[in-house]
C-alpha positions as CSV (number, residue, x, y, z in Angstrom):
1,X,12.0,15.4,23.4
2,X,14.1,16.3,26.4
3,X,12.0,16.7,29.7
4,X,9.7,14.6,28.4
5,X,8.6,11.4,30.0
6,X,6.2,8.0,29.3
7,X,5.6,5.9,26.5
8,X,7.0,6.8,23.2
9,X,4.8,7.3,20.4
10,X,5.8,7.5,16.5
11,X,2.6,9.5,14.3
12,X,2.4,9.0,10.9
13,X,0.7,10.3,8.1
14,X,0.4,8.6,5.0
15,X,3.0,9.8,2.6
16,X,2.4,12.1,-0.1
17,X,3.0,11.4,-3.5
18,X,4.7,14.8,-4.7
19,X,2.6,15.2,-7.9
20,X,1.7,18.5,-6.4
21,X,1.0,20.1,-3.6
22,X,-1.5,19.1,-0.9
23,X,-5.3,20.5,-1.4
24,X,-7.6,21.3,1.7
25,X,-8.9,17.8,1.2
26,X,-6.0,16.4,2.1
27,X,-5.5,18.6,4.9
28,X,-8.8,17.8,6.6
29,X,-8.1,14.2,6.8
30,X,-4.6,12.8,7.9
31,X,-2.6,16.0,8.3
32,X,-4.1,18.0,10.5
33,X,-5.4,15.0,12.7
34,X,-2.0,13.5,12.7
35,X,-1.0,16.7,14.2
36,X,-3.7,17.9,16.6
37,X,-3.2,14.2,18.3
38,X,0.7,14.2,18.5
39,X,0.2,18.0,20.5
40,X,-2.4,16.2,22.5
41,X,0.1,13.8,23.4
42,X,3.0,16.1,24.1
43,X,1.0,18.1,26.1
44,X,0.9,15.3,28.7
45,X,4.1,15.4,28.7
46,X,4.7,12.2,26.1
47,X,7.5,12.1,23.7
48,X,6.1,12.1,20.0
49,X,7.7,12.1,16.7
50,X,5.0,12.8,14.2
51,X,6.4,12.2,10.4
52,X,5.8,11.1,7.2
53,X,8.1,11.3,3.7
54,X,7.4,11.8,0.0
55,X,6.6,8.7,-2.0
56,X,8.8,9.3,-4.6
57,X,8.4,6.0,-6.6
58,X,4.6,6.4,-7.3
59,X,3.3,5.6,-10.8
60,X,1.2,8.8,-10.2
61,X,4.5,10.7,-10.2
62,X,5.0,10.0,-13.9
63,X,1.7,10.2,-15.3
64,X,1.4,13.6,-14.1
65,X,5.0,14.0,-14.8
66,X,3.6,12.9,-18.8
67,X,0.2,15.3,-18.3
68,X,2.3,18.2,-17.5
69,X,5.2,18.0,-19.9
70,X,7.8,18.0,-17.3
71,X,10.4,15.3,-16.4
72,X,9.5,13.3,-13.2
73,X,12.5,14.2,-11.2
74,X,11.7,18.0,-12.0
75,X,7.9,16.9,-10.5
76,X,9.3,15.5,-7.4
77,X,11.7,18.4,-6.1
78,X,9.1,21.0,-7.2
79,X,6.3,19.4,-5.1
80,X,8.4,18.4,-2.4
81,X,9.1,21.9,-1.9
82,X,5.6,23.0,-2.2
83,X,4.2,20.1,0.4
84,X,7.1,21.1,2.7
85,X,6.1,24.9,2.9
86,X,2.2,23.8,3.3
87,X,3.2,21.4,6.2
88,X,4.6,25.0,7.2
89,X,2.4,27.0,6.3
90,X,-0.3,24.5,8.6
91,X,1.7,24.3,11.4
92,X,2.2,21.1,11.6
93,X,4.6,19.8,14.0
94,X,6.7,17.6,11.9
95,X,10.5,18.3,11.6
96,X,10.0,18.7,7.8
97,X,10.4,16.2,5.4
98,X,13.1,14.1,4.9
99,X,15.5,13.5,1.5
100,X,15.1,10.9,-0.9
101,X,18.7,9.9,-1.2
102,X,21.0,7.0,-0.7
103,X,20.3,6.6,2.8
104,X,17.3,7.0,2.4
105,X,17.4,3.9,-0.8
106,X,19.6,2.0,1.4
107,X,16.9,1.8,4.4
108,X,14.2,0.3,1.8
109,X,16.6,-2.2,0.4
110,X,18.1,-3.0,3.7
111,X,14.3,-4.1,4.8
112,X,13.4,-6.1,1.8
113,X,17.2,-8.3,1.6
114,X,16.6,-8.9,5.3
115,X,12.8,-10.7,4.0
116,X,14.6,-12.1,1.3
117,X,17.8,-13.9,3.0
118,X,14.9,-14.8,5.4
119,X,13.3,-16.7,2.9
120,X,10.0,-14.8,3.4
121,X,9.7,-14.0,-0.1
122,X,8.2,-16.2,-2.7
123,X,8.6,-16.5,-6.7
124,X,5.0,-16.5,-8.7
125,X,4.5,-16.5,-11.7
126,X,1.3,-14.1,-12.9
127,X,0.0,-12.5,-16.1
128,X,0.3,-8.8,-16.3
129,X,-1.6,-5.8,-18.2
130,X,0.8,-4.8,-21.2
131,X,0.3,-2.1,-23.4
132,X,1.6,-3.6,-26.7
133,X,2.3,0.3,-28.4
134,X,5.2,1.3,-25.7
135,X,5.7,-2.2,-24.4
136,X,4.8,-1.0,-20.8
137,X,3.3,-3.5,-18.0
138,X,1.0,-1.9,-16.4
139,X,0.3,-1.6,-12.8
140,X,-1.0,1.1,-10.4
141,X,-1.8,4.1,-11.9
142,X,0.2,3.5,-15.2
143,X,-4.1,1.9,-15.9
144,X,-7.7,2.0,-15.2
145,X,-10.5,0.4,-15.7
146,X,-13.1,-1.6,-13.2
147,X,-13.3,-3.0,-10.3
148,X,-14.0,-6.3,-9.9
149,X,-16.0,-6.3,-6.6
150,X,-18.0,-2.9,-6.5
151,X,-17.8,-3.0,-10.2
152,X,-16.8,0.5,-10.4
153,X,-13.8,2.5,-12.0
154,X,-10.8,2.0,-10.6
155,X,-7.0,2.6,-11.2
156,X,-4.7,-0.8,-10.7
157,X,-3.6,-1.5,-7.2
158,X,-6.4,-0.9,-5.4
159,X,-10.0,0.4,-5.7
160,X,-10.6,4.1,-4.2
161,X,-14.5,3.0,-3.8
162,X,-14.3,0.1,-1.9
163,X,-10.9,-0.4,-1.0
164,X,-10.7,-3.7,-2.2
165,X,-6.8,-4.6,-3.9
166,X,-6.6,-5.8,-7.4
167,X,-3.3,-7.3,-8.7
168,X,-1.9,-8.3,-11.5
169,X,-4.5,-9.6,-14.3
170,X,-7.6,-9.1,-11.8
171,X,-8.8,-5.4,-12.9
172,X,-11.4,-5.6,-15.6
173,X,-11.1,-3.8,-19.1
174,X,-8.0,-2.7,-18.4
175,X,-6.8,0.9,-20.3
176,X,-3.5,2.4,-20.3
177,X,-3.3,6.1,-18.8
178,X,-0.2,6.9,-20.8
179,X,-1.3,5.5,-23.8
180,X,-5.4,5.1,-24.0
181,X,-5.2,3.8,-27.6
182,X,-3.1,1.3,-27.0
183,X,-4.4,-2.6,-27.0
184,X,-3.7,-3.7,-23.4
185,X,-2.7,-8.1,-23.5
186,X,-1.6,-9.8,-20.6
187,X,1.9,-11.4,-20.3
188,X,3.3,-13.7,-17.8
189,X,5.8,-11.8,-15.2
190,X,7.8,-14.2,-12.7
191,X,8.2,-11.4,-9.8
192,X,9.0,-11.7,-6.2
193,X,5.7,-11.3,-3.6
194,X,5.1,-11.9,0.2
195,X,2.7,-14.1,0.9
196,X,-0.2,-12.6,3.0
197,X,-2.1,-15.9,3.5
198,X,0.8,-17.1,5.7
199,X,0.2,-14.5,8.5
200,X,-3.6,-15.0,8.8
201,X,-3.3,-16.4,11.9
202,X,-1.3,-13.6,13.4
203,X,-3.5,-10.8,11.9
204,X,-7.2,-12.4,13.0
205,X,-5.6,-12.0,16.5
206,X,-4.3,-8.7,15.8
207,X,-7.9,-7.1,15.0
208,X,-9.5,-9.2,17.2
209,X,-7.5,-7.5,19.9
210,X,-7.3,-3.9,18.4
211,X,-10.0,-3.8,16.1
212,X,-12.4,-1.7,18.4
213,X,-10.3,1.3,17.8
214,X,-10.9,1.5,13.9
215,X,-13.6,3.3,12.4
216,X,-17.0,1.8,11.8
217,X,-16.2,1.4,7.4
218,X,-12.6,0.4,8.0
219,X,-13.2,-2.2,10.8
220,X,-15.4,-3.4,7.9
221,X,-13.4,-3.1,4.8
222,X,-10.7,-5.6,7.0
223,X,-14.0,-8.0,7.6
224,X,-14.3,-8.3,4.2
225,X,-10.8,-8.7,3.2
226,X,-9.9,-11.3,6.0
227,X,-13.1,-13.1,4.8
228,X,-11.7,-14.3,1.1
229,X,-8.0,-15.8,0.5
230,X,-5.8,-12.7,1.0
231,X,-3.4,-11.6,-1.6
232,X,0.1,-12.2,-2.5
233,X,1.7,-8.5,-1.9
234,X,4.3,-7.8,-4.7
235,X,7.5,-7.5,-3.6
236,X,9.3,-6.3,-7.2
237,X,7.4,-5.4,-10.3
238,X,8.8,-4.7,-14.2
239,X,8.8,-1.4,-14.3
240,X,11.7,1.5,-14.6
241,X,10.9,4.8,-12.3
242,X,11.5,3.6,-8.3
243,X,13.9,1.7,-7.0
244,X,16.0,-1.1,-9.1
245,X,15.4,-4.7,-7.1
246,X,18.3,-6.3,-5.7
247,X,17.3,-10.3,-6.2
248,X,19.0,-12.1,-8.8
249,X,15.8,-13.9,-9.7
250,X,13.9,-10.3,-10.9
251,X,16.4,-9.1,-13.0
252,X,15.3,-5.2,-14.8
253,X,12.6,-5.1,-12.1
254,X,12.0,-2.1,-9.1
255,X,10.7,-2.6,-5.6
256,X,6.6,-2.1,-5.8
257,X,6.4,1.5,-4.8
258,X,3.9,0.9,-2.5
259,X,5.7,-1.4,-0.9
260,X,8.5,1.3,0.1
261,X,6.0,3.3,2.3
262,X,7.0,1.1,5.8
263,X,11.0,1.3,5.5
264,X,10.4,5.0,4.4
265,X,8.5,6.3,7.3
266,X,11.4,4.3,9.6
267,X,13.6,6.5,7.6
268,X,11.8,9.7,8.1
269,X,11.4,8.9,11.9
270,X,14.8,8.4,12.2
271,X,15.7,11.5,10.7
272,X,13.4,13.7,12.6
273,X,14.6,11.8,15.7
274,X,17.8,13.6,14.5
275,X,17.2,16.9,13.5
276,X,16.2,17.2,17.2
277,X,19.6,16.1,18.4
278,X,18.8,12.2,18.9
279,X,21.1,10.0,17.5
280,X,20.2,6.5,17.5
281,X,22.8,3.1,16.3
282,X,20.1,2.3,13.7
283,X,17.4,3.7,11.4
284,X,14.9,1.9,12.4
285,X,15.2,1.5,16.3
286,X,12.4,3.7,17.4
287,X,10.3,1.1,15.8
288,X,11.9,-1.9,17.7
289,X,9.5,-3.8,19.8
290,X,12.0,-3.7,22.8
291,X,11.0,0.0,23.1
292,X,7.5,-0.4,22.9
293,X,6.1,2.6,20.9
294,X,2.8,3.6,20.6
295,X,2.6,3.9,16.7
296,X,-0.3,5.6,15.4
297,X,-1.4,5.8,11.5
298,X,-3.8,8.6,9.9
299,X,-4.8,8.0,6.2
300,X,-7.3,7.9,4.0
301,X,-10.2,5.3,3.2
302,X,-8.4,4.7,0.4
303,X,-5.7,3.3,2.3
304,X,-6.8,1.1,4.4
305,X,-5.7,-2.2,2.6
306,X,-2.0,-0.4,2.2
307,X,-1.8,0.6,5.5
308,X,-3.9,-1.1,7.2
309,X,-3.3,-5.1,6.2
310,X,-0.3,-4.8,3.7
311,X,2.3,-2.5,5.7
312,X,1.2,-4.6,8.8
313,X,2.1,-7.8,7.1
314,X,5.7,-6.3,6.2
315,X,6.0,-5.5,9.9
316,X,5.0,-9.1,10.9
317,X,6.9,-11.1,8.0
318,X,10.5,-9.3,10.4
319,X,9.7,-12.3,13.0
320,X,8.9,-9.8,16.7
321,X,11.0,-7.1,15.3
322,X,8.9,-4.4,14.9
323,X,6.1,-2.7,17.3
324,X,2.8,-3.2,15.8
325,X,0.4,-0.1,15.2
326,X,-2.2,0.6,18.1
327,X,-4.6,2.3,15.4
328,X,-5.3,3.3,12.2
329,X,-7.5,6.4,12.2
330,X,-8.6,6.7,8.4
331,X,-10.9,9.3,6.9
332,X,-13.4,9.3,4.4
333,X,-13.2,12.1,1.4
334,X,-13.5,15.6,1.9
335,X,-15.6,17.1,-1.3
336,X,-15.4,20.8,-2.8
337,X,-19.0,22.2,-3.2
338,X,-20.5,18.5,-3.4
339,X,-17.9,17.0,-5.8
340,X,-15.0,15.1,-4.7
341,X,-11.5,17.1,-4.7
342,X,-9.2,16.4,-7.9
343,X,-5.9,17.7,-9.2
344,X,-6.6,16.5,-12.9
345,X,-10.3,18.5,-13.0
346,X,-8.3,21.3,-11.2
347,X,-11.4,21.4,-8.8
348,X,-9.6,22.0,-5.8
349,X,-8.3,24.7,-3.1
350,X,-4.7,24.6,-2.7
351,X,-4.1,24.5,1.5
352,X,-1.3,27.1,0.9
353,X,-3.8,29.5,-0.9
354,X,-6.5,29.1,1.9
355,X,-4.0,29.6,4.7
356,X,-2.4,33.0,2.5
357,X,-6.3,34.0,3.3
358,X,-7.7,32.4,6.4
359,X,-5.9,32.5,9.7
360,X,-4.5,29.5,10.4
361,X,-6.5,28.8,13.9
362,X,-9.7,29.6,12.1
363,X,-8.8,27.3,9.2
364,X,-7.6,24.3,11.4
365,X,-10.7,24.9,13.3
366,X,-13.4,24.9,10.2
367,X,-11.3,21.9,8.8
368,X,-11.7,19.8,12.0
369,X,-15.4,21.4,12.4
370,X,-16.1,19.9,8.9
371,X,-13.5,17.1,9.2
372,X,-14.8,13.4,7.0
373,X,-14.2,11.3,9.9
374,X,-17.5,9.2,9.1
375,X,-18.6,9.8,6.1
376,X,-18.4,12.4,3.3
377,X,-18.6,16.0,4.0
378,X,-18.2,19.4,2.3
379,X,-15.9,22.6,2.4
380,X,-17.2,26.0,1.3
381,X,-15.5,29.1,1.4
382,X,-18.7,30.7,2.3
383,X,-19.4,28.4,5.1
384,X,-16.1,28.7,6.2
385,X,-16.5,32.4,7.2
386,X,-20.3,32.4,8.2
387,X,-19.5,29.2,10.7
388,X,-16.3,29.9,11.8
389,X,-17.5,34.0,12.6
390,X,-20.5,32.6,14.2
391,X,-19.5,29.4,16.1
392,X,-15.6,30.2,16.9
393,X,-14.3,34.0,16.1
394,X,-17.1,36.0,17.7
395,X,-18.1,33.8,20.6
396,X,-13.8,33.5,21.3
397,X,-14.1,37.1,21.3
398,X,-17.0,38.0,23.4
399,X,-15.2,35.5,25.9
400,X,-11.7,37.6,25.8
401,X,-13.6,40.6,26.7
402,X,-15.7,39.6,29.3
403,X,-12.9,37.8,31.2
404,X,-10.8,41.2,30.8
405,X,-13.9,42.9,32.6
406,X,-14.1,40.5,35.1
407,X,-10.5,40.0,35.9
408,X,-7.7,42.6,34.4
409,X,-4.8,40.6,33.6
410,X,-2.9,43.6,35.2
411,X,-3.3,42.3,38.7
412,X,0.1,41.0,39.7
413,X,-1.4,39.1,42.9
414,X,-2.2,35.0,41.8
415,X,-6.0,34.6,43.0
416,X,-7.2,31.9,45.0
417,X,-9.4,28.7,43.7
418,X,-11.5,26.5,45.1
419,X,-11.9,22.7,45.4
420,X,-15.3,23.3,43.3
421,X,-13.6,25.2,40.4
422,X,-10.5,22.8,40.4
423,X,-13.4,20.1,39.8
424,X,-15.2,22.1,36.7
425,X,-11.7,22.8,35.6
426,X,-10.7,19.4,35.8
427,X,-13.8,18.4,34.1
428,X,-13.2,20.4,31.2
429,X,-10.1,18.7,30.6
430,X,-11.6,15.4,30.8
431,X,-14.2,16.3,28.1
432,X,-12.0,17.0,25.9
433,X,-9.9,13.8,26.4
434,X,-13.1,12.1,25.4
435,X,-12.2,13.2,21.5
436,X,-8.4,12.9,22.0
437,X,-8.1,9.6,23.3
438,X,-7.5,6.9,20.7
439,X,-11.1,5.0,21.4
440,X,-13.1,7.5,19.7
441,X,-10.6,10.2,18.5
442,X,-12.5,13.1,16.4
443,X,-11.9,16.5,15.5
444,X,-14.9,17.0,15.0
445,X,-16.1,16.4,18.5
446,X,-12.9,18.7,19.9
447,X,-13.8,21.3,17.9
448,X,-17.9,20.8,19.1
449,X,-16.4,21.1,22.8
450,X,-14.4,24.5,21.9
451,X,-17.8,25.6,20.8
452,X,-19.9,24.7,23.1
453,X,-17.4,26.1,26.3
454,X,-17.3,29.7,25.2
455,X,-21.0,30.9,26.1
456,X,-21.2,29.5,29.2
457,X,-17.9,30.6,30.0
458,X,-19.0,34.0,28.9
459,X,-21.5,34.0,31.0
460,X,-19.7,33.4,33.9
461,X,-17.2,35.8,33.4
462,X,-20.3,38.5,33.1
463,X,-21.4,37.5,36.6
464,X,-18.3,37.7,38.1
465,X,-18.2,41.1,36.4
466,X,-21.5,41.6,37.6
467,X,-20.2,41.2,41.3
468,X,-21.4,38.0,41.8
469,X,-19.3,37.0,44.9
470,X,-20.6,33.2,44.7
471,X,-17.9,32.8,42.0
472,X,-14.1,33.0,42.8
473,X,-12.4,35.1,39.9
474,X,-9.8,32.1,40.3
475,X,-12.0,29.8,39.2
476,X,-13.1,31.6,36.2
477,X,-9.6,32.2,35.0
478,X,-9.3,28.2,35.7
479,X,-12.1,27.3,33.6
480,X,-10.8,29.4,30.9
481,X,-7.3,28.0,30.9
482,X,-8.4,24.5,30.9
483,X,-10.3,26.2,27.6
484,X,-7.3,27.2,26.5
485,X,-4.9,24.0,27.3
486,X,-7.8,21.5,25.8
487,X,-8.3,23.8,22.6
488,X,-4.2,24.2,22.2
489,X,-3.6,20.9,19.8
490,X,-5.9,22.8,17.6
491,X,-5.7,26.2,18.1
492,X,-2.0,26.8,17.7
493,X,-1.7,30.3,17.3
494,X,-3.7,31.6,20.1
495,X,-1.9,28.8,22.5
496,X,1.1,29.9,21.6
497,X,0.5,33.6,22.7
498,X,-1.1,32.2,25.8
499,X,2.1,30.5,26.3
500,X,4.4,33.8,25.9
501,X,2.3,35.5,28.1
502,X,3.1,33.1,30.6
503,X,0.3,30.8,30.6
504,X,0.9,27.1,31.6
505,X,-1.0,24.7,28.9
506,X,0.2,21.3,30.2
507,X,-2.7,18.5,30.2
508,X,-1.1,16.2,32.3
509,X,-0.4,19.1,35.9
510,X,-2.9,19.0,38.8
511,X,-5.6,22.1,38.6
512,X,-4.0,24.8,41.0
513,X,-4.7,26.3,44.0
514,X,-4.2,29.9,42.9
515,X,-3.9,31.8,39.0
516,X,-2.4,34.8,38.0
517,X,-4.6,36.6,35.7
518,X,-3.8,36.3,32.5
519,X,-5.4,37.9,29.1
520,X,-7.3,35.4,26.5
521,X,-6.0,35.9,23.1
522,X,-8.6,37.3,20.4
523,X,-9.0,35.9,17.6
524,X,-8.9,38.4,14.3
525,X,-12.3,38.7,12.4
526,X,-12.5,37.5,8.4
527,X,-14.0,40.7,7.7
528,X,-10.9,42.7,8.3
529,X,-9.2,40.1,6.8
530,X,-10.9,40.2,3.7
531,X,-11.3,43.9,3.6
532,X,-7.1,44.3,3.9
């Protein structure tokens, strides 16, 4: 982050359970937009750490763990590695992810005995889902059953339809996932829990100072929520794969693994903080409010109630601590020809597998093209290559050789530019800020505007190849490198040639008033990538 000046900003993305490796569903929604913004923002010169970390301690983990015949722990390394060479493999600009290991363990318990000696943590006494055959409460994905407020199937926890929480007792016709046959009962459980109803005060004001940034369903899924009592949020649970709780009053029980997610990414911030050289006195102190970060989550529909209202209320229950989040930026789900992505129907395209492929520019850019920002959308292979040949690759193309017609990137002498081209320039940068900007962030819309830039662009560059005097070279080449800056959170790869060929792609310099000439990067076509 060195040379780097303004308001800090941490970027997260919500952690992935390593039950396998991430699909291009997951991809299209936090990942890739958790990136493209954290390169907007260091190209105006911002410091950003964009992170996340494995949820290790998801139920998820061992029922696929059970599905697949393989011990848990062997789950978690093998998928960890796999999401770690995807987030490579994508280009993400994360430092990696961080270990699961004691300080790691120590960071989560550290946050929870600070509640506890606080006395922000409550006993209650609930009945619980218990599979009688293996003597198993069940929680989370350990069942399913139905919702009771869309009235549709749901796993424990929370409801993937309508986002609506369900603890304890409150799903209906509860089932065990390990153990279907089983005859589920419920049993009282005395467990530790944060009371959410104590912080309504400080989370009406919250949203109704931030809540114009959230997406239309999300902004209304928190309506809903903040309209009924709000839940208690478990603080410890009986169960045996996460962490064992500390509190002498939950004896044999684990911290609620969903629980873990806001001391975890402090963690994983942290360490990324140090794996670029920056050593701080404590693990959590780029999220103290004294240094006023811009935090920024990307997630799923799914998640707003987790990250959304739950992780906020762990932030708030630490007194002024903590920076609150300026956003959540959550997506809806990304479907695989016109049925929803899933692991367990293996109907789904591994990213790794479509990157091996694709290139990565053309993939990033069909993937925010396509991206389920407001609704549900679809990915097709074949409308991957017939869109992204006809609306990016050959249109990119036709640009790179016109400009080369018009202006050889041979010519050593920088070439003047004009008040009027410095404006257009200018103006292109401005459009794109539009769909960078927090208040209506959308790939979609970024990747509409590289679109929409290259035939007119191609079209100038033909008339100054034409000899059109009326247009300065300079100001073509401008117009194209403001292209090239605006497109560069997206399209890595071609920025970063740009880059080595000596193009400047900072957002946040004046327009100047002369250009070397400089090449435009081609883009390689999926036919010859296909045919080799």
């Amino acid at each position: 982050m060195s040379g780097r000046t303004g308001r800090p900003a941490v970027v997260v993305a919500a952690t992935p359970t390593p039950n396998g490796d991430l699909h291009v569903g997951h991809m299209a929604g936090p990942y890739l937009a958790g990136d493209v913004y954290s390169r907007y923002l260091a190209a105006n010169g911002r410091p950003v750490i964009y992170t996340t970390c494995t949820d290790d301690s998801q139920t998820y983990v061992t029922t696929t763990a059970r599905r697949l015949g393989v011990p848990a722990e062997e789950l978690c390394a093998r998928s960890t590695e796999q999401i770690e060479r995807t987030v490579t493999a994508m280009g993400l600009s994360m430092e990696g992810l961080p270990p699961i290991d004691d300080r790691y363990r120590a960071t989560v318990l550290e946050f929870f005995t600070d509640l506890y000696k606080a006395g922000r943590l409550q006993e209650r006494t609930v009945r619980m889902p218990y599979a009688e055959k293996s003597g198993m409460y069940l929680y989370d994905g350990l069942m399913t059953g139905t919702c009771p407020v869309c009235l549709t199937g749901s796993s424990g926890g929370v409801c993937e339809g309508c986002g609506h929480p369900n603890n304890a007792d409150e799903l209906l016709d509860p089932r065990s996932v390990l153990d279907p046959d089983s005859p589920v009962s419920t049993r009282e459980v005395t467990h530790l829990v944060l009371p959410m109803e104590e912080y309504r005060e400080r989370l009406t004001a919250y949203f109704a100072e931030r809540s114009a940034r959230w997406r239309p369903h999300a902004a209304q899924l928190i309506r809903e929520l903040l309209a009924r009592p709000l839940p208690d949020i478990p603080v410890t649970v009986p169960g045996e794969w996460g962490i064992p709780a500390p509190f002498p009053e939950t004896p044999g029980q684990i911290l609620y693994p969903w629980v873990e997610a806001m001391p975890a990414v402090m963690y994983s911030t942290w360490w990324s903080a140090a794996r670029r050289g920056e050593r701080t006195d404590t693990v959590d102190e780029h999220w103290r409010a004294e240094r006023d970060p811009e935090i920024v989550y990307f997630h799923g529909y799914d998640n707003v109630y987790h990250w959304g209202l739950m992780d906020l209320v762990l932030l708030m229950a630490h007194g002024d601590r903590y920076a609150l989040p300026e956003t959540n930026i959550s997506n809806e789900f990304y479907d695989l020809d016109g049925e929803k992505f899933s692991t367990s129907r293996n109907h789904l395209i591994w990213s790794a597998d479509l990157l091996a492929d694709v290139p990565r520019d053309v993939v990033r850019f069909y993937l925010a093209l396509t991206a389920p920002e407001y609704q549900r959308t679809n990915f097709s292979a074949a409308a991957l290559s017939e869109v992204a040949t006809r609306r990016l690759i050959d249109p990119w193309n036709r640009l790179a050789e016109a400009l080369a017609l018009a202006v050889p990137a041979g010519t050593a002498t920088p070439l003047p530019t004009s008040a009027q081209g410095r404006t257009r320039a200018a103006g292109i940068v401005e459009r794109f800020r539009l769909g960078y900007e927090l208040e209506a962030f959308s790939l979609g819309r970024v990747a509409e505007s590289v679109a929409g830039a290259l035939d007119r662009l191609t079209s100038l560059a033909g008339s100054v190849a034409g000899g059109d005097t009326a247009i300065l070279p300079g100001d073509l080449l401008l117009e194209v490198r403001a292209l090239l800056a605006s497109a560069a959170p997206l399209l890595i790869d071609t920025a970063a040639e740009a880059e080595r060929a000596g193009v400047d792609l900072a957002l946040n310099t004046a327009q100047p008033e002369e250009i070397a000439p400089f090449a435009l990067p081609t883009l390689p076509s999926l036919r010859r990538t296909e045919a080799s």
